[in-house]
C-alpha positions as CSV (number, residue, x, y, z in Angstrom):
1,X,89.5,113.1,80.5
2,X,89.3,109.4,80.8
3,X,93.0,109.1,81.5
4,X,92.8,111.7,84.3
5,X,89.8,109.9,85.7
6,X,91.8,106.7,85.6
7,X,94.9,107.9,86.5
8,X,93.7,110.7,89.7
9,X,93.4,107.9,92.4
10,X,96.9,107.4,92.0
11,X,98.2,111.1,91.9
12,X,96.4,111.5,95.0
13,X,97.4,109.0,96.8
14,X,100.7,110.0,95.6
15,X,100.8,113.4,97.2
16,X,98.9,112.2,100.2
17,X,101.7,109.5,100.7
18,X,104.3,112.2,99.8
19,X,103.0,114.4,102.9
20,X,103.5,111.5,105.1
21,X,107.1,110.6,104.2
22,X,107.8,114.4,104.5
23,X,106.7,114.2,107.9
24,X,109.1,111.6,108.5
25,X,111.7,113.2,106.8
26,X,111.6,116.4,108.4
27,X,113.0,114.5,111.4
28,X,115.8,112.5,109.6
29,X,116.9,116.1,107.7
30,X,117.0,118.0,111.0
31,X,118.9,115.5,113.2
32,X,121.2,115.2,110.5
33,X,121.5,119.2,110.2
34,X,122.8,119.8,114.0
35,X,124.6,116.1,114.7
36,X,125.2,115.0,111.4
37,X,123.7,111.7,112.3
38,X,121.1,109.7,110.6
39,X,118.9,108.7,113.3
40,X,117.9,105.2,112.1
41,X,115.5,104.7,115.0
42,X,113.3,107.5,113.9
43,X,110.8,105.9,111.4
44,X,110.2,103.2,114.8
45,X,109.5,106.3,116.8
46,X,107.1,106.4,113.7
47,X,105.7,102.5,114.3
48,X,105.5,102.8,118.1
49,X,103.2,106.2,117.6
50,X,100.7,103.8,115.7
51,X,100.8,101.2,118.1
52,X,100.2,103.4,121.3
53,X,97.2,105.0,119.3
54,X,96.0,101.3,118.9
55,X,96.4,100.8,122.2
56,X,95.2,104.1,123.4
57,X,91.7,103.9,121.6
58,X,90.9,100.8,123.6
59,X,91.2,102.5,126.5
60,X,90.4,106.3,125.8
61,X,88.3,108.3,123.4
62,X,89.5,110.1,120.4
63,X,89.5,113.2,122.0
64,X,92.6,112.0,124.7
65,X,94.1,109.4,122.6
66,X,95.5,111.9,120.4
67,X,97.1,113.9,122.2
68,X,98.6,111.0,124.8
69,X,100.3,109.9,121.3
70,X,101.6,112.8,120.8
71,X,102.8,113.3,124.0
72,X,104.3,109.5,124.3
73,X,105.8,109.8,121.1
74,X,107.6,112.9,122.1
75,X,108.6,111.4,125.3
76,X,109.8,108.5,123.5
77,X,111.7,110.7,121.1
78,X,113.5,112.5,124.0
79,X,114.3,109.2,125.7
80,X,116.2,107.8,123.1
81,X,118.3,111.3,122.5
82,X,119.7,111.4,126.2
83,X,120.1,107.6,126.7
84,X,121.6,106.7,123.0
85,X,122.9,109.9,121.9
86,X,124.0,112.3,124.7
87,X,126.3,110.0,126.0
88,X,128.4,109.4,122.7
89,X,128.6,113.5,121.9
90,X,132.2,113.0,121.5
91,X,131.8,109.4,120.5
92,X,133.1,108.5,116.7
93,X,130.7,108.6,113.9
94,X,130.3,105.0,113.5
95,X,129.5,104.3,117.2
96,X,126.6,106.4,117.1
97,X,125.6,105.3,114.2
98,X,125.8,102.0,115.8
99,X,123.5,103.0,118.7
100,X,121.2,104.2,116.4
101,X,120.9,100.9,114.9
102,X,120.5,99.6,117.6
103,X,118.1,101.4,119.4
104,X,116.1,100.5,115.8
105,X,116.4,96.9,116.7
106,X,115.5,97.5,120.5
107,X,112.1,99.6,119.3
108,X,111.4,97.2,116.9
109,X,111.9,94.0,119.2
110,X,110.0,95.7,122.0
111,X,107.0,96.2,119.6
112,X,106.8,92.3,118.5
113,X,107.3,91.4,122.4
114,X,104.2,93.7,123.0
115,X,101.8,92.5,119.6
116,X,103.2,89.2,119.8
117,X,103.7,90.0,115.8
118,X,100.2,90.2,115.1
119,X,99.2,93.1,112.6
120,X,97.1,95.2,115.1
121,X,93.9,96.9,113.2
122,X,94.2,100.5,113.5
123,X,90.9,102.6,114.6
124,X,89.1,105.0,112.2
125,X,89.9,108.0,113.5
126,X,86.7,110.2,113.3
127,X,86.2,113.3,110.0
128,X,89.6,112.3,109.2
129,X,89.0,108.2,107.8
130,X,85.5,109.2,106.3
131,X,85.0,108.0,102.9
132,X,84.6,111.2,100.5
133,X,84.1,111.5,96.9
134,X,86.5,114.1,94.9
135,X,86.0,114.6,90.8
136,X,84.3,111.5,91.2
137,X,86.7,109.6,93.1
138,X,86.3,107.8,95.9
139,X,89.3,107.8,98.8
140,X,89.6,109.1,102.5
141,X,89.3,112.7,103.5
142,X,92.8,112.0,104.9
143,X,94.5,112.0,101.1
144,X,92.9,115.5,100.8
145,X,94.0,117.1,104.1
146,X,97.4,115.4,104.1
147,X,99.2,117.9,101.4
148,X,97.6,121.1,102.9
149,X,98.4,119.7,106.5
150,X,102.2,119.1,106.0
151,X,102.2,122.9,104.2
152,X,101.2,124.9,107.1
153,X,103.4,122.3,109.4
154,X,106.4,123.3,107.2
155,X,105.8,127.1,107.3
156,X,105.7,127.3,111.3
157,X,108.8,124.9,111.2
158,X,110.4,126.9,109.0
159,X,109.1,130.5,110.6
160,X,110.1,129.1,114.1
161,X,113.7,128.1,112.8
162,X,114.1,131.4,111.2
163,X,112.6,134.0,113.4
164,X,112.5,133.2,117.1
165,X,115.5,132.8,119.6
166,X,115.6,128.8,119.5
167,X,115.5,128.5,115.7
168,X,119.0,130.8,115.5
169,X,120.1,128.5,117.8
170,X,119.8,125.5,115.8
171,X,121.1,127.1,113.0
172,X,124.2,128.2,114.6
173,X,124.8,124.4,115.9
174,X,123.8,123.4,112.3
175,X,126.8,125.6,111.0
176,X,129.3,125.0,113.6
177,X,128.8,122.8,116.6
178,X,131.8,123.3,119.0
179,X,131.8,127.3,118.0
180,X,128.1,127.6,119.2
181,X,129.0,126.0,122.1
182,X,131.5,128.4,123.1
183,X,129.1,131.4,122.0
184,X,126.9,130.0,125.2
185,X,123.9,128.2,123.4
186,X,122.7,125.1,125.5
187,X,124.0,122.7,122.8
188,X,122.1,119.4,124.9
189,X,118.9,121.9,124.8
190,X,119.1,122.9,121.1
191,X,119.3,119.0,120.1
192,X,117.0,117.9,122.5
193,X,114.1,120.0,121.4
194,X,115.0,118.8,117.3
195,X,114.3,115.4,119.1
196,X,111.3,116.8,120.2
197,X,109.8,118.3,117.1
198,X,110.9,115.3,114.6
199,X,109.2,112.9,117.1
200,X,106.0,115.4,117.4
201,X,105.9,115.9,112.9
202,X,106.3,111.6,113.0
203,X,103.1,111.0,115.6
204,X,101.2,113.8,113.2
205,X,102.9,111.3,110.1
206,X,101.5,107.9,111.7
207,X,97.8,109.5,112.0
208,X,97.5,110.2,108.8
209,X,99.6,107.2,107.3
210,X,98.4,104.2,109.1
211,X,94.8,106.1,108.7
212,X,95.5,104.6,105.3
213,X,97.2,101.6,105.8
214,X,95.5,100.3,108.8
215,X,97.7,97.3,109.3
216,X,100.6,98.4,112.5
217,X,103.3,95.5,112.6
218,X,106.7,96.2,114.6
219,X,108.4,96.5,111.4
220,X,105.3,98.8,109.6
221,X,108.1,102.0,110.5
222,X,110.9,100.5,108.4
223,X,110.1,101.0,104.7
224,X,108.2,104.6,105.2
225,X,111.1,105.4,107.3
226,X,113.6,104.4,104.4
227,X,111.3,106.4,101.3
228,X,111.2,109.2,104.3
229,X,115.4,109.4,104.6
230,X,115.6,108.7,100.7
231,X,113.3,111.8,100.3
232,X,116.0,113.8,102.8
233,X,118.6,112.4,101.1
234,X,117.0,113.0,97.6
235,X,116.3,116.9,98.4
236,X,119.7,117.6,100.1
237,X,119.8,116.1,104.1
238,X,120.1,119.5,106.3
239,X,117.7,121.0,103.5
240,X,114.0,121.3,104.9
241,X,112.5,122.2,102.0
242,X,114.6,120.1,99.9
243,X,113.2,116.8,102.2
244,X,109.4,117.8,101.3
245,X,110.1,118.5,97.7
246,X,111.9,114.8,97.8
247,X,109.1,112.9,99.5
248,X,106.4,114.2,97.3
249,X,108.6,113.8,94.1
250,X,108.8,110.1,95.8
251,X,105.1,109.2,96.8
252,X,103.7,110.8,93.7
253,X,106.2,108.8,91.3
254,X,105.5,105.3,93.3
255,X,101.9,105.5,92.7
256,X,102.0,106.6,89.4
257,X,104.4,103.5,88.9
258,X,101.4,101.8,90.6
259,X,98.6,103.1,88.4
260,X,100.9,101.7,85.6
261,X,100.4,98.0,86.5
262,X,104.3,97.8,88.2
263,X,103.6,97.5,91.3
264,X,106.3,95.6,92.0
265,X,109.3,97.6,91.0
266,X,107.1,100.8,92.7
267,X,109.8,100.4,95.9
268,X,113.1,99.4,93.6
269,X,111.9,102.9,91.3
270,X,112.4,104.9,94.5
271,X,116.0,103.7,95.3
272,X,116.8,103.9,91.9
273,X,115.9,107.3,91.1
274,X,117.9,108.4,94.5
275,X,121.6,106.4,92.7
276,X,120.7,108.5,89.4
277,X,120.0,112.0,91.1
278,X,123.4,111.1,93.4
279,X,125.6,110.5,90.5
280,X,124.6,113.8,88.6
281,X,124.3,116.1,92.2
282,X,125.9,113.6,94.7
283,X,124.4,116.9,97.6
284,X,121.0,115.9,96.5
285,X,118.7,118.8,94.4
286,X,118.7,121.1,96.9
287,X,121.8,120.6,99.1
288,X,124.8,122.8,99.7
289,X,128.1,122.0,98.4
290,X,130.3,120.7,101.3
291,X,133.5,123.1,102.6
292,X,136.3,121.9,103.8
293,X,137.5,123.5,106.7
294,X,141.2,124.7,107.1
């Protein structure tokens, strides 16, 4: 009993932060399942959702700066799928990859232009930053809502992808992009609206994260957004499920490694594990084995 009271901070924080990244990683995952890109601009989309809420609060009450965050960030996500991506469709791999790297930097630049590289303080978002005690611990209401939050999130993603009109869609571009586009689905549509709902599932991510870390810098989206694409890479990238199972398995061991006194190998642990679950199932623990096409 005295180890579990010692040790529960830690667990929860761990699947609090677990929810986050998978919010994150949702994005990276279903990107990669129709383009088979990593878009290494999404954990800025990420940053810049923190930062307009900063901004926002100033200006607005709670009650509008939400859902203007939500909205920017989307628009934001949108903007930089038709002005990066679209044009390189038929591109080579590596030049998109470029653009996404660079459209990183260009997020990331634009943000220390704005803050002048000051931290900005993030507001206390009302119910949601209250201080609560659970078996007698003391931590944010936000560690207890995250896991339950990013559970129903997943099960409409996942019902929407599997049951409606737009979900077959992706899948059939997820399987085989010039085929679908032959069958008559709206291939620029289909991608666009991933876009969409990756940037929506990282402005949901940023309240809850940065409602723990408080601190937004222009580079506060780069190391969630690399434990977020380890956790897609570490489930199977393409695999949904497979990317939440990852980012919890991830948030849950870094605190423990935390709790331990190692705080400073707590981000080395995180790549590490990844190299040791690649060299055993190089498709990650829930991937699907790669076919060649003849």
């Amino acid at each position: 009993m005295d180890w579990l009271s010692r040790n529960l901070p830690y667990l929860m924080a761990g699947i609090s932060v677990g929810g986050q990244y998978a919010l994150i990683a949702i994005g990276y995952t279903m990107v990669y399942g129709i383009l088979r890109l990593i878009n290494f601009a999404h954990g800025d989309i990420f940053m810049c959702a923190g930062l307009i809420m900063v901004y926002a609060a100033t200006v607005f009450p709670v009650y509008i700066s939400i859902p203007l965050v939500i909205v920017v960030t989307v628009l934001i996500g949108f903007a930089v799928e038709r002005v990066a991506y679209k044009p390189l469709r038929t591109a080579p791999r590596m030049s998109v990859m470029i653009s996404a790297i660079g459209v990183s930097y260009l997020l990331q630049n634009l943000a220390l232009y704005i803050t002048g590289g000051l931290a900005q303080q993030y507001p206390a978002l009302p119910w949601i930053s209250d201080v609560i005690t659970v078996l007698g611990v003391t931590t944010k209401r936000v560690t207890v809502i995250t896991p339950p939050l990013v559970i129903l999130l997943v099960i409409v993603l996942v019902f929407l992808i599997h049951k409606t009109k737009v979900g077959m869609a992706m899948r059939a571009a997820s399987k085989d992009f010039e085929t679908s586009q032959l069958m008559g689905i709206k291939i620029n549509s289909v991608i666009s609206l991933t876009f969409i709902i990756g940037s929506f599932l990282a402005a949901v991510g940023s309240f809850l994260y940065f409602s723990n870390y408080t601190g937004v810098t222009p580079t506060a989206g780069a190391m969630p957004g690399l434990k977020a694409f380890v956790a897609a890479v570490f489930g199977g990238i393409g695999s949904i499920p497979g990317a939440v199972i990852g980012a919890f398995i991830i948030g849950i061991s870094e605190n423990i490694i935390k709790g331990l006194g190692w705080t400073t190998f707590s981000d080395a642990f995180t790549f590490a594990l990844l190299i040791v679950v690649l060299i055993f199932k190089p498709t990650g623990l829930f991937g699907e084995a790669a076919t060649d096409k003849v």
